[in-house]
N, C-alpha and C positions, 0 to 999 in steps of 0.2 A: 417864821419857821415853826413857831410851836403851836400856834393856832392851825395850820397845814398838818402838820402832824396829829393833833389830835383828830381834822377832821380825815384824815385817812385812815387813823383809826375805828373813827365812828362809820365812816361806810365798810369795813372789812367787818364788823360783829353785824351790817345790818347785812350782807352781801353771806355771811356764813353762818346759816340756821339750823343748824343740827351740832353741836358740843357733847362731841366723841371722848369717851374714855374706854382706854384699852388696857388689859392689863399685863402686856407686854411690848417691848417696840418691834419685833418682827409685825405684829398683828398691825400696830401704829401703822407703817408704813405701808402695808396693805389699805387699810382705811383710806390714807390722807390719797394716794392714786384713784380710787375707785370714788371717793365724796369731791375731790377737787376743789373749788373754792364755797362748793355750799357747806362744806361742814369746818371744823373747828379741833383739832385732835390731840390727843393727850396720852401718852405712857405715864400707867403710874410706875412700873417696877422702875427700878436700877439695872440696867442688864449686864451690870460689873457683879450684882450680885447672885447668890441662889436663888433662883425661882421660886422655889417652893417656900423660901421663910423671908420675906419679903415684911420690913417693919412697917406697922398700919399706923402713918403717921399722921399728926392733927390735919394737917395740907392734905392729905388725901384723902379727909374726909369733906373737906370743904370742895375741892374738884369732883367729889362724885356727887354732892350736892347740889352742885351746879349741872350736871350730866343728861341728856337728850338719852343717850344709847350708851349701855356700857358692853363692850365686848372680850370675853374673857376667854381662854384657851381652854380651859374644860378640861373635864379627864381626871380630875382631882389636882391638878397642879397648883391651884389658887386657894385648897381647902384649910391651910394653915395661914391665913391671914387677909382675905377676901370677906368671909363673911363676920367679922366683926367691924372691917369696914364699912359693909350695907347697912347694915345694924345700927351705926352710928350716925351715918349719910340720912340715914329716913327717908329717902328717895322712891317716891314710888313710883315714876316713870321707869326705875332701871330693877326693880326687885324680881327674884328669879320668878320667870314665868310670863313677864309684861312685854310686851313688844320693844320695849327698850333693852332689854336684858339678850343678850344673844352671844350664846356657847356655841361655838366655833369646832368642837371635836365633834358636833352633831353631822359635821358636815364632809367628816374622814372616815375611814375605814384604820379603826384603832389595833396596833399589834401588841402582842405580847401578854394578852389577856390571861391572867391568872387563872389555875380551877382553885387555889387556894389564898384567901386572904387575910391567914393566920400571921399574928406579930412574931412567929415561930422563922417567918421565909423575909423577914424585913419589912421596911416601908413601902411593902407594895400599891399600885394604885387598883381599885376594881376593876375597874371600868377595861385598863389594858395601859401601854404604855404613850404618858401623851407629853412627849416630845416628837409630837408629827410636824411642829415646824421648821423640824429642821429638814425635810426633804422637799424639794423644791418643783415638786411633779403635783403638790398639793398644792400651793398656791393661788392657782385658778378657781380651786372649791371655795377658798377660803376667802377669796376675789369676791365671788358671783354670791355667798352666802352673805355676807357683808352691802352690798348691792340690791340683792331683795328684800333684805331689812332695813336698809336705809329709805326704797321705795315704797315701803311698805308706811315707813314712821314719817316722811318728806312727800308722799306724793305726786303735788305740786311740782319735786324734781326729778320725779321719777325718772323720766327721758333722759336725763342728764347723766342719772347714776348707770343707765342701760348702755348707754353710747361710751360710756368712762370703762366699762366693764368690759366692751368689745375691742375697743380701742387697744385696752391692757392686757387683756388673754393674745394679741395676734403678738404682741411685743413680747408678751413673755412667751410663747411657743416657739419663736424665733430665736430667742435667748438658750432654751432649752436645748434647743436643737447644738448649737453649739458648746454648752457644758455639757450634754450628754456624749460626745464627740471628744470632748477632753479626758471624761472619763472613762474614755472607752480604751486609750491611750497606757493609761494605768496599766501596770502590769503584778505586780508586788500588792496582794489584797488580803494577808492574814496583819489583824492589828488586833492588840487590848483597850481599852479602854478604860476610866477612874469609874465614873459612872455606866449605868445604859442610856445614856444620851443621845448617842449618833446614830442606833439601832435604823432608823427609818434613811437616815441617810446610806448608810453603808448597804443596808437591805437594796435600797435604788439600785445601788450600782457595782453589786455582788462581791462585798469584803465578805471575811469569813471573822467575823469576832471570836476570840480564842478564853476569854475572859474578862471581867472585869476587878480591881483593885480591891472595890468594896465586894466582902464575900456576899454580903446582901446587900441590895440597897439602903440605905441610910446607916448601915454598919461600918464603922472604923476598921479598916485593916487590920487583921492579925500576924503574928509575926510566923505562925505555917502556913498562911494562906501566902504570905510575903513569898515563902522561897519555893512554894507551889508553883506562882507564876515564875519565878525566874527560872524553874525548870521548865514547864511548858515553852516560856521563848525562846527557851537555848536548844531544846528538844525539837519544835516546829520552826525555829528560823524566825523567829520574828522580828522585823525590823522596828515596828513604830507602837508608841504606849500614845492612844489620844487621850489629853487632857484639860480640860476645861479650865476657865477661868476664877471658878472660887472654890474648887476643892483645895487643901492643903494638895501642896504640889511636893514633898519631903520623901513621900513615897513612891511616888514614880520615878526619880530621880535616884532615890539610892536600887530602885530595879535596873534605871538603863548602866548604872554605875558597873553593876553586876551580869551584864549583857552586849549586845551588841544596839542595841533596839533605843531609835532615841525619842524625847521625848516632845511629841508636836501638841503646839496650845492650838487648840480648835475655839472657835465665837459658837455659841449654843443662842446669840439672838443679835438684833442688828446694833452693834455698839458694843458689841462686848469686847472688842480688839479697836485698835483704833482704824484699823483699814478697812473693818466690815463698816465702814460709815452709810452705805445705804442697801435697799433689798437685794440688788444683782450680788455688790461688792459683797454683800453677806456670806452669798454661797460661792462667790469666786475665791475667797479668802479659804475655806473648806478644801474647796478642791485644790489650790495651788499648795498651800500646806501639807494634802495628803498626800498629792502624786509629789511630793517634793523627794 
């Protein structure tokens, strides 16, 4: 049994030539659909934690050392702890610019684009706001971008990665069809939010965001910004505060305390709940908790 095993091992690293690292698992699970058994894939974050401060640990520099293609979400999301990882990796199949290297927000239409990028308005990103994984009408970009840099760096499987990519756009269209169908169901669309997280989701499917918790981004709540929103949700009716899985959750709580409006944990990437275990159930878990 152990000599079977290793040699099953030994034909799956010879059978998968392309060693994917990504640096989120929504993105992961795009990959591993569209590469199928020629590639090898890997999240480095934790999607229990913050995205943005993600610790660059010794193991994640030996996986991006090991790395064919790194694909990263872009937009400034990965700029606090990504590029000391490269640095350390010395990798230069995957260094920004190489065909191995491939930013995935090149391949969106980014919202919420600041005119100002003053530490005056918070931790804003330049570029605009990139949490575009969370809306699920991108995915196919994100698909087919993935897909031509794989054939681009694997040639040899180019056909394979073409025919994975047609295969998964018709499934995920059909999938679409039906969560856009759910949420069309919805009725109740004025919600807050901790962060600007779900922007690109709610934007889909026409919430009205009334505010969010941090007065700026990456700013602690203050205690007039505090009874600001609870007058806004008691003044507009608001039923639902979304909030994410590693902000301190103390403050949305003592709002719905003070409200009618309760408090729904939304997954910001695939595994950040336990029920968003793969790409569908990601965004199924979104919308069943919203229109809940």
């Amino acid at each position: 049994m152990k000599y079977f095993l290793i040699i099953l091992l030994s034909m799956k690293v010879l059978i998968a030539s392309v060693n994917i690292q990504t640096s989120y698992t929504t993105i992961a699970e795009i990959a591993k659909t569209i590469g199928g058994d020629k590639v090898e894939v890997n999240a480095l974050a934790n999607p229990h934690y913050d995205p943005h401060f993600i610790v660059p640990k010794p193991s994640l520099i030996a996986k991006l050392r090991r790395a064919d293609l790194l694909i990263i979400n872009g937009a400034g999301l990965e700029i606090g702890w990504m590029p000391s990882l490269l640095k350390s990796a010395n990798n230069g199949k995957i260094r920004s610019g190489s065909s191995g290297f491939l930013d995935i927000s090149h391949a969106v239409n980014l919202i919420n684009q600041p005119t100002n990028v003053s530490r005056a308005f918070g931790d804003v990103h330049a570029q605009g706001n990139p949490h575009y994984i969370l809306d699920p009408h991108l995915v196919v970009n994100i698909a087919d971008a993935i897909a031509q840099r794989l054939s681009r760096i694997d040639p040899k499987n180019a056909t394979t990665y073409t025919q994975n990519l047609e295969h998964f756009s018709k499934q995920w269209n059909v999938y679409l069809t039906h969560l856009d169908a759910k949420m069309a169901k919805c009725t109740d669309k004025k919600v807050i939010q901790y962060h600007q997280l779900f922007n690109y989701y709610l934007g889909a499917y026409g919430y009205d965001n009334y505010g969010t918790i941090e007065p700026l981004p990456g700013i602690t709540p203050s205690s007039k910004h505090t009874i600001d929103l609870i007058n806004t949700i008691n003044t507009q009716k608001i039923k639902r505060i979304l909030q994410d899985v590693y902000h301190e959750q103390k403050t949305a709580a003592f709002i719905a305390g003070k409200t009618e409006a309760k408090v729904i944990i939304l997954p910001h990437d695939v595994g950040a709940v336990d029920e968003a275990d793969t790409l569908e159930n990601f965004y199924n878990v979104i919308a069943q908790r919203l229109c809940q």
